[in-house]
C-alpha positions, 0 to 999 in steps of 0.5 A: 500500500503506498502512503499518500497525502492530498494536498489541501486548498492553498497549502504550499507543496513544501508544507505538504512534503513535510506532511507527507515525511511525517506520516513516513516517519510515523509509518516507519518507512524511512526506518525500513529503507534504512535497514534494508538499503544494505544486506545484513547477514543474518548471524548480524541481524541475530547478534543485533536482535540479541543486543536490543533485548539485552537493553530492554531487559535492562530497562524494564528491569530498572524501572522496576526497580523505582 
């Protein structure tokens, strides 16, 4: 499905781009592209999975502690 935005009565193009990077932003699109812009081996993608959970454990493990 592609992301789109209607341009209102009046509203400048610029205003409108910046509407339609938001709602990119929001959707996380820009972050997909991002990722998938260069191949990430798949031992990478585990070890970076596995760091990322480490930190939320760390956190929610924090905030528990408050």
């Amino acid at each position: 499905m592609a992301t789109e935005i209607k341009i209102r009565k009046g509203e400048s193009v610029e205003k409108a781009i910046r509407r339609l990077k938001k709602k990119l932003d929001r959707e996380g699109v820009i972050r997909d592209v991002r990722a998938k812009k260069t191949f990430e081996k798949p031992c990478e993608k585990r070890r970076r999975k596995a760091a990322r959970a480490r930190i939320n454990a760390r956190r929610a493990t924090w905030a528990a502690s408050l």
